[in-house]
C-alpha positions in Angstrom: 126.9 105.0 101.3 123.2 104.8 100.2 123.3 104.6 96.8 126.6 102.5 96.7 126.7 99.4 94.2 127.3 96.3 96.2 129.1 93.9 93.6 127.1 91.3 94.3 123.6 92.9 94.3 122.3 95.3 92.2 121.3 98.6 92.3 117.3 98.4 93.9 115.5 101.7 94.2 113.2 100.3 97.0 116.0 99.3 99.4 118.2 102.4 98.6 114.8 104.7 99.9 114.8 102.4 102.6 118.2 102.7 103.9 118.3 106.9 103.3 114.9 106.8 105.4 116.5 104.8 108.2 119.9 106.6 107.8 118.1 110.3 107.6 120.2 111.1 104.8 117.1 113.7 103.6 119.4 114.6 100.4 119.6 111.1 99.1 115.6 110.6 100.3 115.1 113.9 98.2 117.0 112.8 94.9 115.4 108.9 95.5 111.6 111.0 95.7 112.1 113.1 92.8 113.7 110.0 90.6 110.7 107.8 91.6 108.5 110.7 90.9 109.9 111.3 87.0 107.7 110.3 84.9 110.3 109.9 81.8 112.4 107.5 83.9 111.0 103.7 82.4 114.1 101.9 83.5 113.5 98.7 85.5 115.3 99.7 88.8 112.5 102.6 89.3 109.0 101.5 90.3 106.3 101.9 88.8 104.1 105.2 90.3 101.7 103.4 92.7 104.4 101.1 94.0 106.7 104.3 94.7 103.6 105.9 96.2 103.1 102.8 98.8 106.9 102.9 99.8 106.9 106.7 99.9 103.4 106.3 102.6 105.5 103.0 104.3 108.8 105.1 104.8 106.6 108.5 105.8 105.0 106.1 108.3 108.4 104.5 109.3 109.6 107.7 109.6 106.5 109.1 112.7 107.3 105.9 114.3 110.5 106.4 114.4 110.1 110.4 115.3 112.3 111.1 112.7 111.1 114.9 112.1 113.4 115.1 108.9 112.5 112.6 107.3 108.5 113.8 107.9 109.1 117.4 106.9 111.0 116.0 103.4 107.7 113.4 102.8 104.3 115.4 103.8 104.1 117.0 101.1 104.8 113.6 98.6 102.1 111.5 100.2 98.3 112.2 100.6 95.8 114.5 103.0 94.7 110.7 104.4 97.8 109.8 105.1 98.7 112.6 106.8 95.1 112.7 109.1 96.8 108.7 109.8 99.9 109.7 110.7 98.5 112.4 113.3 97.0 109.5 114.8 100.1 107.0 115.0 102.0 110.3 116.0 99.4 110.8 118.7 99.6 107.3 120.0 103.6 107.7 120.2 103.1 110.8 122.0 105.2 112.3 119.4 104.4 116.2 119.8 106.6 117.7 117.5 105.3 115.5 114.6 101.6 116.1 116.1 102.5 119.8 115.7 104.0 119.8 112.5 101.6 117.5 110.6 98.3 119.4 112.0 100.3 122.4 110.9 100.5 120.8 107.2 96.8 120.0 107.6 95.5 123.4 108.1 97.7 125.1 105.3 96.7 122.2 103.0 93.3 123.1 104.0 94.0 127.2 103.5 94.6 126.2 100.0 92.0 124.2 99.1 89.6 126.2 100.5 90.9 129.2 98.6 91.1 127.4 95.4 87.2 126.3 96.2 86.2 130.3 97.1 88.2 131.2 93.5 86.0 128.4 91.5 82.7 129.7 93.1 83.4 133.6 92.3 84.2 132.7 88.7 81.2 130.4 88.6 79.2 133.2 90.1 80.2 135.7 87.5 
């Protein structure tokens, strides 16, 4: 249904992420992400990389308001750290503890990470 042709409109790659987002269809939100996110794709009916990246944070978004956990999991790790702290905070507003739980979760691996990568760049600077 999503990425159906209506005859008299044409294919639009910001409406189809729209209407997977608010269906929860997460495999046509997956192949929509990853086609957005191809950087060989120049055909007109793909935005350009910061427009995909401001529907991607707009349907994330959508997505904790509508306490859509799905649709969450498949876009933390497509939009940024910032966006994520925001989200906690619209989550927490909402009363939303599941998202609370599973963004803060995010968080602290995201931080694991980027810590460790920080430790591995001081030892080698060290040496």
């Amino acid at each position: 249904r999503v990425l159906n042709e209506d005859e008299n409109k044409s294919f639009s790659f910001d409406s189809a992420l729209l209407e997977a987002s608010q269906l929860g269809n997460n495999e046509a939100i997956q192949f929509l992400v990853d086609l957005g996110a191809d950087d060989n794709i120049t055909s007109n009916t793909v935005v350009p990389q910061a427009r995909h990246e401001e529907k991607l944070v707009s349907i994330f978004m959508g997505a904790i308001k509508q306490n859509n956990l799905r649709v969450v999991a498949e876009l933390m790790n497509k939009v940024s750290i910032i966006n994520i702290q925001l989200g906690v905070t619209v989550a927490c507003r909402l009363g939303y503890s599941t998202i609370i739980s599973q963004l803060i979760e995010h968080l602290h691996i995201s931080s694991q990470v980027f810590i460790a990568s920080l430790n591995e760049n001081t030892t080698s600077l060290k040496q």
